[in-house]
C-alpha positions as CSV (number, residue, x, y, z in Angstrom):
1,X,0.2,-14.2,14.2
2,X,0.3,-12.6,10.7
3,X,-2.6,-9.8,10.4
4,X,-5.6,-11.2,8.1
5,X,-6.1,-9.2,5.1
6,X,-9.9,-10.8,4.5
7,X,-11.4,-12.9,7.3
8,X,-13.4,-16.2,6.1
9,X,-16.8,-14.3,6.3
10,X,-15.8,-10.6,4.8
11,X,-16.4,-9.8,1.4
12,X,-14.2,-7.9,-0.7
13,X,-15.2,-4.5,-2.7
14,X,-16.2,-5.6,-6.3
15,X,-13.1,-4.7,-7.7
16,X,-10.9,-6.7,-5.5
17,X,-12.9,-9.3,-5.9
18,X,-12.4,-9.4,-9.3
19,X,-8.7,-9.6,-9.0
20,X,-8.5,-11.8,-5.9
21,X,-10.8,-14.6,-7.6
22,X,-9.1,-14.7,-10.8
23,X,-5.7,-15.0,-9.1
24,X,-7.4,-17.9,-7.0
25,X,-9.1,-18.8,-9.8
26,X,-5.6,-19.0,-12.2
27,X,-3.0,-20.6,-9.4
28,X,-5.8,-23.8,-9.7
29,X,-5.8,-23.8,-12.6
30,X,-2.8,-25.8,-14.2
31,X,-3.4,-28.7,-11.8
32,X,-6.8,-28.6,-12.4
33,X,-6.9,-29.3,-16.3
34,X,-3.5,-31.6,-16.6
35,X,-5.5,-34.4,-14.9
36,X,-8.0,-34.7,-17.4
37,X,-5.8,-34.4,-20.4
38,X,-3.8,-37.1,-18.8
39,X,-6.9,-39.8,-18.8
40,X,-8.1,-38.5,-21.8
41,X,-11.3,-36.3,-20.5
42,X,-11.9,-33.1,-21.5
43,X,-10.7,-29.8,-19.4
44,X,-13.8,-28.0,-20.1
45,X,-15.6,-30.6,-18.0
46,X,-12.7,-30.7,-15.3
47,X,-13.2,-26.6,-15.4
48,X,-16.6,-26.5,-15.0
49,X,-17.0,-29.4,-12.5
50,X,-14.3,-27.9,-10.1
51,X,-16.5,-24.9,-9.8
52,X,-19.7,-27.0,-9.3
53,X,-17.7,-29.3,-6.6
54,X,-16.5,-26.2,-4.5
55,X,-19.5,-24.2,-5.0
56,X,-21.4,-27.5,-3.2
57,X,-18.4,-28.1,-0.7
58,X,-18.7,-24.2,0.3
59,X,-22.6,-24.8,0.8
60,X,-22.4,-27.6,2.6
61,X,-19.5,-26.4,5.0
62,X,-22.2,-23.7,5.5
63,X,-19.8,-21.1,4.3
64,X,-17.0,-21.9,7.0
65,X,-14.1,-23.7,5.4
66,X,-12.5,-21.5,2.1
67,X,-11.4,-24.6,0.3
68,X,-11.2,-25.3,-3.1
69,X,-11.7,-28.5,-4.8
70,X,-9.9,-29.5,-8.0
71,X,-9.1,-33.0,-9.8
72,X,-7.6,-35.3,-8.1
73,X,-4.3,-37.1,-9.1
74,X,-4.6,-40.6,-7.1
75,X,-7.0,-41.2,-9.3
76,X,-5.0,-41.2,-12.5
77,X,-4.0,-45.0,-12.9
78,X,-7.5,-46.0,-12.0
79,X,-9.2,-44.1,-14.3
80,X,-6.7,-45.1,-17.0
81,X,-7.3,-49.0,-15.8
82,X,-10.6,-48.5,-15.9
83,X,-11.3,-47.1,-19.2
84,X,-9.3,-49.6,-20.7
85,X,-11.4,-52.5,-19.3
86,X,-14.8,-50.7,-19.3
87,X,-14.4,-47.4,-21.3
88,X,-14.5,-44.1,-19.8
89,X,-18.0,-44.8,-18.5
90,X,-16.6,-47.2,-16.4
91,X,-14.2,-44.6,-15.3
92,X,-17.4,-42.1,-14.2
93,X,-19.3,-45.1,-12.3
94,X,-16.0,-45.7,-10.2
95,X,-16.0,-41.8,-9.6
96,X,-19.8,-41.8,-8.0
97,X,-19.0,-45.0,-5.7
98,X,-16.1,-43.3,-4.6
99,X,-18.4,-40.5,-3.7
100,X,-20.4,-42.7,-1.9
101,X,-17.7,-44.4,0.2
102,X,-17.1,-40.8,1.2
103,X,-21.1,-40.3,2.0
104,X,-20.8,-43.3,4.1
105,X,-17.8,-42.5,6.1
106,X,-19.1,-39.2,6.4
107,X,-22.3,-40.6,8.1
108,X,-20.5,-42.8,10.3
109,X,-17.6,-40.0,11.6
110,X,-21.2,-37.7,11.9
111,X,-22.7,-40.6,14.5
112,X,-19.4,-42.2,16.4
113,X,-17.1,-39.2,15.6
114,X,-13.4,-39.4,13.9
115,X,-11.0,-41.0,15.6
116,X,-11.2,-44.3,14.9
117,X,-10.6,-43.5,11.1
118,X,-7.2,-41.8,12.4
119,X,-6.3,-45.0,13.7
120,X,-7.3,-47.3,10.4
121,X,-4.8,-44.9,8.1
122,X,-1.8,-44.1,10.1
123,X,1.3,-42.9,8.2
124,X,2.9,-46.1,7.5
125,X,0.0,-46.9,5.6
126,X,-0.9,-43.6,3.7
127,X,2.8,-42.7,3.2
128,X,3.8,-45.4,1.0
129,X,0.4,-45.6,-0.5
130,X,1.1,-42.0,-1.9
131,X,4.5,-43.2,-2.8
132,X,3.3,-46.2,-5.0
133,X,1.2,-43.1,-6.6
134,X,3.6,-41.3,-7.5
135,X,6.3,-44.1,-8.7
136,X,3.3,-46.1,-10.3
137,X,2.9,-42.7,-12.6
138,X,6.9,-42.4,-13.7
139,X,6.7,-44.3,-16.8
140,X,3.8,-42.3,-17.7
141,X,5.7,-38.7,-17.4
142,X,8.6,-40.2,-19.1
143,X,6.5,-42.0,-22.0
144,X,4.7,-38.5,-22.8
145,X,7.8,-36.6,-22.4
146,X,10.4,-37.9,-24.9
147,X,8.2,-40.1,-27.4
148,X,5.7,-39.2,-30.4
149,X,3.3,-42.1,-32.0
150,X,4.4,-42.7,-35.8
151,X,2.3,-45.2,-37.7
152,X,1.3,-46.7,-34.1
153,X,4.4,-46.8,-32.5
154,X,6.1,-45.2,-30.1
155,X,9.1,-43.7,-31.4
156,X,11.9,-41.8,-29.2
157,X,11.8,-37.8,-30.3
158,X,14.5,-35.5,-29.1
159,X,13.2,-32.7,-30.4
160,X,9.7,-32.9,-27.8
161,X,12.2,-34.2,-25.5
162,X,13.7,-30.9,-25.6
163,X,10.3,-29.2,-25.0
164,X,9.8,-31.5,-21.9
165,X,13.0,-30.5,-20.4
166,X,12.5,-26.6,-21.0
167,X,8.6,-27.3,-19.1
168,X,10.4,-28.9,-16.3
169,X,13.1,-26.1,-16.2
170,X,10.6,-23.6,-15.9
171,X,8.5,-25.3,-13.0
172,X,11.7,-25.9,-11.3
173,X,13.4,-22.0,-11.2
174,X,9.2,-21.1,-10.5
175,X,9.7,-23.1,-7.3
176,X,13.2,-23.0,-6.3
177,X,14.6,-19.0,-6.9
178,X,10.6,-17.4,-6.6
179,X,8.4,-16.5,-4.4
180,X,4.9,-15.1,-4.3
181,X,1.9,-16.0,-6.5
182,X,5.0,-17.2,-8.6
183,X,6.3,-20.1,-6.7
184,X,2.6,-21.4,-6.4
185,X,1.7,-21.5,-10.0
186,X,5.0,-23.4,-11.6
187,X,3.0,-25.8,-13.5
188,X,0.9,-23.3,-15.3
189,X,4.0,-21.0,-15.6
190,X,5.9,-24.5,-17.3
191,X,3.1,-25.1,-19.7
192,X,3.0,-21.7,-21.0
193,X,6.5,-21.3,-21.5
194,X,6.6,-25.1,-22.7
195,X,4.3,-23.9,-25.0
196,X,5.5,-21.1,-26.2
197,X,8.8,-23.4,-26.9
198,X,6.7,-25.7,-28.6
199,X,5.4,-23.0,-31.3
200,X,8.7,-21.7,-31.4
201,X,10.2,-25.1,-32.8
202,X,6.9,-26.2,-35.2
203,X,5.7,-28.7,-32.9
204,X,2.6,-27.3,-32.3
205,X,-1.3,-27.1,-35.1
206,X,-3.5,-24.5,-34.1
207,X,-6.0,-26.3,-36.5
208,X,-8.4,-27.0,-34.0
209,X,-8.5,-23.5,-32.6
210,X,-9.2,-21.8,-35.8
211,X,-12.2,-24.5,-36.0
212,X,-13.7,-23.8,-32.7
213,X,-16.4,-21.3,-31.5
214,X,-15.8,-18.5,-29.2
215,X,-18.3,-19.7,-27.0
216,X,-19.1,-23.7,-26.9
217,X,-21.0,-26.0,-24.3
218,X,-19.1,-28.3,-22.2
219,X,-19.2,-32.4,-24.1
220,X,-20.8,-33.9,-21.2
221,X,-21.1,-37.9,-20.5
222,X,-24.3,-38.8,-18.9
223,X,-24.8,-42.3,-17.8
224,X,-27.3,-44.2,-20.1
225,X,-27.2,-42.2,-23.0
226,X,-23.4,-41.5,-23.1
227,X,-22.3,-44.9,-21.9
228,X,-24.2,-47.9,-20.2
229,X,-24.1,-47.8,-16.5
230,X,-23.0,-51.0,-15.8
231,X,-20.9,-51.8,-12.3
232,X,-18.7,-54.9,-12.5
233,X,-16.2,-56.0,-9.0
234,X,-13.4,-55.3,-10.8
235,X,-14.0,-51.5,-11.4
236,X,-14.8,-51.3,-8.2
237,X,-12.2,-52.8,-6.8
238,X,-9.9,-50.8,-9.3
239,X,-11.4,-47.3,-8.5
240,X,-12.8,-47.3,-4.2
241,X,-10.0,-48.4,-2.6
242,X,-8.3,-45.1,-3.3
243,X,-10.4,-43.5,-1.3
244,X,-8.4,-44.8,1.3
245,X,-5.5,-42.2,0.4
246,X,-7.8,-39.2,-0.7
247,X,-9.6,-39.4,2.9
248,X,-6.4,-38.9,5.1
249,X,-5.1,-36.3,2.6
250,X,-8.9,-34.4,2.8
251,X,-8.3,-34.8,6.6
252,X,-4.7,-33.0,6.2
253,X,-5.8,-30.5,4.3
254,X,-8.9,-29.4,6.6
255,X,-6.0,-29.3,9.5
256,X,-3.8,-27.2,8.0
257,X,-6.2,-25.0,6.6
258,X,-7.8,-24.9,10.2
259,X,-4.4,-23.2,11.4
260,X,-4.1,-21.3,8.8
261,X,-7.4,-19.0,9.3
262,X,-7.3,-20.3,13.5
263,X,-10.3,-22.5,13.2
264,X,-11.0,-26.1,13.8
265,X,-12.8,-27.4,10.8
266,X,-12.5,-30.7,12.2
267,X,-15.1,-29.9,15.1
268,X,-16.8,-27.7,13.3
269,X,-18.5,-27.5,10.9
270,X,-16.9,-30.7,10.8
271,X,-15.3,-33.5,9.3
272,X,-18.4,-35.4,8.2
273,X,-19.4,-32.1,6.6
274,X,-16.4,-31.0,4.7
275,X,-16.2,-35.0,3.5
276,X,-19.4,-35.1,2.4
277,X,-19.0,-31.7,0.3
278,X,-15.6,-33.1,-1.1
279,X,-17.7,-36.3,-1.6
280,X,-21.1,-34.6,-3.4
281,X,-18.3,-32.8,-5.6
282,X,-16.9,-35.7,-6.7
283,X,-20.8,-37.5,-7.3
284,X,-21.5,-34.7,-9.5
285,X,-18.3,-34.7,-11.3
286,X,-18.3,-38.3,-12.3
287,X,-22.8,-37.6,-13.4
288,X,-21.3,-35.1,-15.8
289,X,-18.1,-36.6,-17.3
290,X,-15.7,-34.7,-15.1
291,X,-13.0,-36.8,-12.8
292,X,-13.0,-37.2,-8.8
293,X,-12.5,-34.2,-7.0
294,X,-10.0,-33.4,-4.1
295,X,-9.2,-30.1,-1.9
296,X,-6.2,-28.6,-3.3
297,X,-2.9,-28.1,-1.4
298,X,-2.5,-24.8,-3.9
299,X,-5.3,-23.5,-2.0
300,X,-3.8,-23.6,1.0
301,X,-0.8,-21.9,-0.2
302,X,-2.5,-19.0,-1.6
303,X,-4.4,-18.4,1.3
304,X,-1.1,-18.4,3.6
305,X,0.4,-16.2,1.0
306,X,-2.3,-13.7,0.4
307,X,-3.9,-14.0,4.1
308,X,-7.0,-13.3,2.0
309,X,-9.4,-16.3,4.0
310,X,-12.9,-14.9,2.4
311,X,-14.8,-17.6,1.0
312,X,-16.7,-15.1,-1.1
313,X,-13.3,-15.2,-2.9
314,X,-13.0,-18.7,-3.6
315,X,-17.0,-18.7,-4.7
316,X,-15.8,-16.3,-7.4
317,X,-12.9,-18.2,-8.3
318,X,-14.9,-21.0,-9.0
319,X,-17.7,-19.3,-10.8
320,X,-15.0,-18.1,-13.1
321,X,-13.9,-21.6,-13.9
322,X,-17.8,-22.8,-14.9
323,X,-17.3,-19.5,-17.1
324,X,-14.2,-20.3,-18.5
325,X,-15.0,-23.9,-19.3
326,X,-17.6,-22.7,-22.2
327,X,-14.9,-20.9,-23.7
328,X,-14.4,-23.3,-26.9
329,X,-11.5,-21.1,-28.3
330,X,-10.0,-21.0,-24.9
331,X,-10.8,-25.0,-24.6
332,X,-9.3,-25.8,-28.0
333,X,-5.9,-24.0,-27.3
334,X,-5.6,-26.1,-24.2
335,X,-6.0,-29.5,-26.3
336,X,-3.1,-28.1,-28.6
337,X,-0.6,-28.7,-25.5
338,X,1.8,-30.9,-26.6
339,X,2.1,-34.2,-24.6
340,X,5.5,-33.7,-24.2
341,X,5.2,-30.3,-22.4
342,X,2.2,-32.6,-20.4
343,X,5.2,-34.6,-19.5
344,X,7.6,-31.7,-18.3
345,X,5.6,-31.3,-15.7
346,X,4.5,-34.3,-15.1
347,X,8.1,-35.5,-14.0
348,X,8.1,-32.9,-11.9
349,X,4.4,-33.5,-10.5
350,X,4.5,-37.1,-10.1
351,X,8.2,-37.0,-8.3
352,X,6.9,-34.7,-5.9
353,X,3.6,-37.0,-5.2
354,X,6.1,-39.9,-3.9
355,X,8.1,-37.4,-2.1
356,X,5.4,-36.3,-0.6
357,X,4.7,-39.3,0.8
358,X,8.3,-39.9,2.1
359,X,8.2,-36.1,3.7
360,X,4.9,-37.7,5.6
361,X,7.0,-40.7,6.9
362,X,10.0,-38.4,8.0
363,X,7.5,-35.8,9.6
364,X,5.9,-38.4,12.0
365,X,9.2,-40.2,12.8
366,X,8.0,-43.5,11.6
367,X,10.5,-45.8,13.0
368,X,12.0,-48.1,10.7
369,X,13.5,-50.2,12.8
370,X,10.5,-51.1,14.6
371,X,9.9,-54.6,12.2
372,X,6.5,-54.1,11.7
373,X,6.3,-50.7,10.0
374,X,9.4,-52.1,7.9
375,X,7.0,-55.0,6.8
376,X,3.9,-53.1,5.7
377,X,5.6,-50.3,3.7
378,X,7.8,-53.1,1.9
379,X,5.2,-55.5,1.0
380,X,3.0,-51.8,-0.2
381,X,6.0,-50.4,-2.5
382,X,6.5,-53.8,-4.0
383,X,2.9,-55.0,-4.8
384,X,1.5,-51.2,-5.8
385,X,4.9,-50.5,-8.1
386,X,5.5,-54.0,-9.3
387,X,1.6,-53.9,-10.8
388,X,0.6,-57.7,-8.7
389,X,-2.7,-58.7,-9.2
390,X,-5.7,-61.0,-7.7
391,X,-7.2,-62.6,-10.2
392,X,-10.2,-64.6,-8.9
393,X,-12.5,-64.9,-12.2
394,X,-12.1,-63.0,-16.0
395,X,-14.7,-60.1,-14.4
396,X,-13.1,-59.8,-11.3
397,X,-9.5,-58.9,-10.3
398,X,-7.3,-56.3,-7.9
399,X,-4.4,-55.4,-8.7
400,X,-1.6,-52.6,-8.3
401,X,-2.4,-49.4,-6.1
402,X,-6.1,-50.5,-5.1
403,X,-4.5,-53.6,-4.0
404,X,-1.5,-52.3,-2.1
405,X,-4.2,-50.2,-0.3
406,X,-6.1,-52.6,1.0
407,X,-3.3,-55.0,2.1
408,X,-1.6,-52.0,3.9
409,X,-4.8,-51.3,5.6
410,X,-5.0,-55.3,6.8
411,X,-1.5,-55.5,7.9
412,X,-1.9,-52.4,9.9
413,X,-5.2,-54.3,11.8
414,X,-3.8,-57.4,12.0
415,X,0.1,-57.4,12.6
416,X,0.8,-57.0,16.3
417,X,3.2,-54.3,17.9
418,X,1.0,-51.8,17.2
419,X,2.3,-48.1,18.7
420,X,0.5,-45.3,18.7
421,X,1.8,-43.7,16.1
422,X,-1.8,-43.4,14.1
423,X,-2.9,-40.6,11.4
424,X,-3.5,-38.4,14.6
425,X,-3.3,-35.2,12.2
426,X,-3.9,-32.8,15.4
427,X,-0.2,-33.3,16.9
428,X,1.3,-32.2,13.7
429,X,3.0,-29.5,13.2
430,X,2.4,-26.9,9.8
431,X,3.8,-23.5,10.0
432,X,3.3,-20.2,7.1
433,X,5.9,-17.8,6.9
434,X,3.3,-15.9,4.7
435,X,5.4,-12.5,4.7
436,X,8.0,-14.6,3.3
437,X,5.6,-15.6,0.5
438,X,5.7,-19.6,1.4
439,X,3.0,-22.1,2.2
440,X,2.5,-24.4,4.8
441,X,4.8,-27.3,4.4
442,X,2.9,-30.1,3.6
443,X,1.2,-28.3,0.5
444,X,4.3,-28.0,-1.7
445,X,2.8,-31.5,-3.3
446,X,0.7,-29.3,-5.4
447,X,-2.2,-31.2,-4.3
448,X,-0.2,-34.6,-3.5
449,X,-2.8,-37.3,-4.0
């Protein structure tokens, strides 16, 4: 076992700390803000809530699990749905009853403990969940990569197609010939250089920033004053069922972190604990304007890397996020990102979302030519990529990912042949050759789902 540098419970010299949060702090960072300039909310928000969030989750882990919590990419589609049938409020109610669907689960795993949610999402159900995820988001990536809106219209540009492609170049060699801090931080290393591309070619107006204050509050939306908090089936059906993915992949993550720093988090302090801090996050999030929140796989890898496990570490790094985020001048440079170098690394992003989800079938030998698991993950790719829909009145319909969700969930419980061959996270097997510089293996998703 690789020496620890800083143990969960030791705190740095201030100094150190300095540096070591700030480098936490930075390799979140890119993930962190492309979310909400995907859906249209604004990074300062994201920034300042992803502090809040893993602040909370830190305090309610009772200091024990160094996890940080960032935005969350399942929820991309949703949101987008959501907005356009509701507005972005609508958006921020689905976020809080998301939160609560964690609360409740977290309640129930707290009285009757976890292991009957391992058996409700086993791999063949998550796995091409977070496949339909990542396809579902492909026209997206490709959309913002290679067109410009002229006069209202979509119109093909080659020359932001070229910026696209140098974004995704540089994420790729980050990943592929790096290693280090390096190989962790690919997707803000391929906006900055996407960026730099982008000024290089005239593509870019810094009108905004020369506008902006140094210093500038966060735009919050507050419910009632902001937008009406009204709840309709439809967003909810559009917005909870994702939960269904973000719960196994929270469950992951605490796993492989556990072996990471030689702890079970999932006894203690517990899974009801760390799903209810991941859950408050997200509650507060969506009460300000900010989008769901999920523990980051780039956390993970950073820790494996730097073997630096102090949660005092990741409590600076997100208290210099909330600091960042009311830097206006810093906020309005971020909002001059092209969309096209958005979609460099989106293609990149969302590509390895669905792979991720294929690694997860390979890594617990699903057997596809047991009929059953063929079954489920069909009728899931085809009814969460082809967009199907249940329309039962003009206020109330599922359709695409929520509704691949649940169906894989009810053919799971109701086909027979069933194997045991459920999420059981605790047989699998996650390795860091941190003196090599690379993280655990399920964390090169850059946060997956």
């Amino acid at each position: 076992m690789t020496e620890k540098v800083l143990d969960v419970h030791e705190k740095p010299k201030a100094g150190r700390w300095l540096i070591l949060s700030l480098q936490h702090m930075f390799a979140m960072f890119g993930a962190t803000i492309l979310v909400p300039q995907l859906v249209g909310l604004s990074p300062a928000i994201a920034l300042l809530t992803s502090g809040i969030a893993t602040i909370v989750f830190v305090l309610v882990t009772r200091f024990q699990v160094p996890a940080y919590l960032g935005s969350s990419f399942a929820f991309i589609i949703p949101i987008q749905v959501a907005t356009e049938t509701g507005g972005i409020g609508s958006a921020m109610i689905g976020s809080m009853f998301v939160a609560l669907v964690y609360g409740n689960v977290s309640l129930v795993i707290w009285k009757t403990g976890h292991n009957w949610i391992m058996k409700i999402l086993p791999p063949i159900v998550v796995a091409p969940v977070i496949i339909v995820i990542g396809l579902a988001l492909s026209p997206t990536a490709i959309s913002m990569a290679s067109t410009i809106t002229v006069d209202g219209e979509s119109v093909y540009s080659m020359l932001h197609f070229s910026a696209a492609l140098v974004t995704l170049a540089t994420a790729i060699i980050c990943l592929m010939f790096f290693k280090g801090m390096i190989s962790l931080m690919p997707i803000l290393i391929g906006i900055i250089v996407g960026y730099i591309y982008s000024a290089a070619i005239g593509i870019l107006d810094f009108t905004q920033v020369l506008e902006a204050k140094t210093f500038e509050f966060p735009k919050m939306l507050i419910p009632g004053i902001d937008y009406d908090f009204v709840i309709t089936p439809t967003l909810l059906v559009v917005m909870v069922p994702i939960a269904i993915v973000t719960i196994s992949e929270h469950i992951g993550h605490q796993l492989v972190l556990g072996r990471i720093v030689e702890r079970d988090y999932i006894e203690s302090p517990g899974l009801h604990r760390s799903l209810l801090g991941d859950g408050l996050g997200t509650l507060i999030s969506g009460l300000v304007g900010g989008p769901p929140k999920t523990t980051y796989g780039e956390n993970i890898g950073v820790l494996a890397l730097t073997r630096v496990y102090s949660v005092y570490v990741i409590l600076g790094a997100a208290v210099f996020a909330i600091a960042f985020s009311f830097l206006g001048k810093a906020m309005a440079l971020i909002a001059t990102i092209p969309t096209a170098v958005l979609g460099g690394v989106s293609i990149l992003l969302f590509g390895i979302i669905a792979s991720s989800g294929l690694r997860m079938l390979v890594d617990h030998k699903v057997d596809f030519g047991h009929q059953r698991n063929l079954v489920i993950a069909s009728v899931i790719l085809v009814i969460g990529i082809g967009g199907a829909s249940i329309e039962i009145s003009e206020t109330f319909q599922i359709e695409g990912m929520a509704l691949a969700a649940i169906v894989g969930v009810l053919l799971n419980l109701v086909l027979p042949g069933r194997t045991k061959d459920s999420l059981d996270l605790n047989q699998q097997k996650f390795t860091a050759d941190s003196s090599q510089g690379k993280p655990p293996a399920d964390v090169t998703n850059f946060e997956g789902s």
